[in-house]
C-alpha positions in Angstrom: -67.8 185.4 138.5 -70.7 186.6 137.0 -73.3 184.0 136.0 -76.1 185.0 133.9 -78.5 181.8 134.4 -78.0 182.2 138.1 -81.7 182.7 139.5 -82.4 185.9 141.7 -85.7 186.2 143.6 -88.0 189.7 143.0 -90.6 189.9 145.9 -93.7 191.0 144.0 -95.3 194.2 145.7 -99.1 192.9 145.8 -98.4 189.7 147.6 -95.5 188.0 150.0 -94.5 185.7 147.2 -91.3 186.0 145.3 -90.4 185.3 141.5 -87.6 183.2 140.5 -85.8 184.7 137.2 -82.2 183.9 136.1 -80.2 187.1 135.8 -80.5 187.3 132.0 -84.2 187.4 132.0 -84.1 190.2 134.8 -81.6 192.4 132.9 -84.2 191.5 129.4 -87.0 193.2 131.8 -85.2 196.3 133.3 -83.9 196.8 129.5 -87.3 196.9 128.6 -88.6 199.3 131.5 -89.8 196.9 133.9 -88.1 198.8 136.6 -91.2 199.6 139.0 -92.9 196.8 141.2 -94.0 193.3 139.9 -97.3 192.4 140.8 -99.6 189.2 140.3 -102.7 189.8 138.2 -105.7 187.4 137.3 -106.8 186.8 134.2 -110.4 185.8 135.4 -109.7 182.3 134.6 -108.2 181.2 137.9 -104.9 182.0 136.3 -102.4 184.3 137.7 -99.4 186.1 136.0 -96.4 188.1 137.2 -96.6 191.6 135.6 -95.1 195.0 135.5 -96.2 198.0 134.3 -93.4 199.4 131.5 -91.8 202.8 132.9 -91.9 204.0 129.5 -95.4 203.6 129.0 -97.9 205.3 131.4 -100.6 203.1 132.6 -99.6 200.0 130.3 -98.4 196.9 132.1 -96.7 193.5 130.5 -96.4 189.6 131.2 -93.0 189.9 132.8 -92.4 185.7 131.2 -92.8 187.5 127.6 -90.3 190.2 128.1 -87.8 187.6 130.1 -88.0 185.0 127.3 -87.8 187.1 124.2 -91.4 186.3 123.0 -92.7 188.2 120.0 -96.1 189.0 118.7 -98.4 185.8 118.3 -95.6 184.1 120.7 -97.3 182.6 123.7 -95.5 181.1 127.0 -95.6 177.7 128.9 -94.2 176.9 132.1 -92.6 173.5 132.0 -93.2 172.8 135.6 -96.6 174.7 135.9 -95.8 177.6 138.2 -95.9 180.7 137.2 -93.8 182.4 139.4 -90.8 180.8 137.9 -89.8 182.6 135.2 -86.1 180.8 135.0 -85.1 180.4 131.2 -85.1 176.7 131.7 -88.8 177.1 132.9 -90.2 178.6 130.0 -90.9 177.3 126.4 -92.1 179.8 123.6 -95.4 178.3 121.5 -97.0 179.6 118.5 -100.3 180.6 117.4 -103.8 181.1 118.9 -105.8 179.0 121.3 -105.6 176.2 118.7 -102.8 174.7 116.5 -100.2 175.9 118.8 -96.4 174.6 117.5 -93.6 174.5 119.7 -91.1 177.2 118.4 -88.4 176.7 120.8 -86.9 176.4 124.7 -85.6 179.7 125.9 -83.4 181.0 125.6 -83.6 181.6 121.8 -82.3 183.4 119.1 -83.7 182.5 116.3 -87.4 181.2 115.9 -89.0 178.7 113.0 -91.2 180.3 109.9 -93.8 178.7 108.3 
């Protein structure tokens, strides 16, 4: 029976760590073009995300979390637990806003989001 929140593992191809994705937010990501290697990148902070560069798209690459959860322009993501390799539906939570005044908009997944 197919499950759709079952998590799958996706070794990423510039370290020996894996991801952990359900199978809903791995189907979001090939749909979008994220069907080349995953890789970790740095954003000079000390913090690392899991990215992908979009088939479609020569040279462009995308937070793999956005694409898995849906997020839309001015959406940023949190990981519940902290780890960023889990990008599980029940890991990530969709914010609003800039640096400041971020609002919960909702738990992934989601269809709908709040307007002000």
């Amino acid at each position: 029976m197919y499950d759709k929140h079952r998590a799958v593992e996706v070794p990423l191809g510039n370290s020996d760590q894996k991801v952990l994705i359900d199978r809903e937010g791995l189907e979001r990501a090939h749909a979008a073009g994220l069907t080349g290697s995953w890789f970790l990148n740095s954003n000079g902070n000390g913090n690392l995300y899991v990215r992908a560069s979009d088939q479609r798209l020569v040279g462009f690459t995308v937070t793999v979390a956005r694409v898995a959860a849906g997020a839309g322009a001015k959406e940023i993501i949190r990981h519940r637990n902290g780890n960023r390799l889990d990008l599980r539906a029940s890991n990530l939570v969709i914010v609003s806003g800039k640096s400041t005044g971020r609002r919960l908009i909702a738990d992934v997944p989601t269809t709908e989001r709040e307007t002000e």
